[in-house]
N, C-alpha and C positions, 0 to 999 in steps of 0.2 A: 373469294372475290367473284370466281362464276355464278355461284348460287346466288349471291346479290344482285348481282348483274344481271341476272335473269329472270328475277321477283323482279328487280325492278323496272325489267320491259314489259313484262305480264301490266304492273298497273300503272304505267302510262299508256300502253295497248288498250286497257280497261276503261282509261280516260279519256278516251275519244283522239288520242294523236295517230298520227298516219303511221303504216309501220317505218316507212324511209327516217320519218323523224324520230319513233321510239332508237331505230339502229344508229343516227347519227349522235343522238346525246349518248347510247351507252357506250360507242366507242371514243366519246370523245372525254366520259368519265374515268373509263380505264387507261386512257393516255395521263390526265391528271394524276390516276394514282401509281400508275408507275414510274412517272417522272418525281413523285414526292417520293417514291421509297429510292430511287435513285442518287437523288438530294442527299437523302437521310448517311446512304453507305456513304456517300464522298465527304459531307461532316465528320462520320462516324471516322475514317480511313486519315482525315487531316487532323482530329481529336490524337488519333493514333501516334502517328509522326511526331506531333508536339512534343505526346509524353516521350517517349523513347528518346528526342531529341535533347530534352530537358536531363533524362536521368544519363546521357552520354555526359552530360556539361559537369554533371555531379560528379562522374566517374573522374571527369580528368583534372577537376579541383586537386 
């Protein structure tokens, strides 16, 4: 994600943007993707729960 993040200030720098604006969209791309990989673990964590909840129900059948 840094080496990204860093290519991809190099060419919007390259493309004529100020650097205030190169630094506000790449901090505002790494807020994006760390709020999707956060998403991700809390799907991932309540996916979890389900099953476990599910094979409890099986057990006390």
């Amino acid at each position: 994600m840094v080496i990204s993040s860093f290519a991809s200030a190099i060419q919007h720098f390259l493309q004529g943007q100020s650097l205030t604006q190169v630094f506000i969209n790449i901090i505002n791309a790494n807020i994006i993707a760390i709020a999707v990989f956060e998403l991700a673990m809390v799907i991932k964590e309540g996916a979890n729960k389900s099953t476990k909840t599910q094979s409890f129900r099986e057990i006390v059948k």
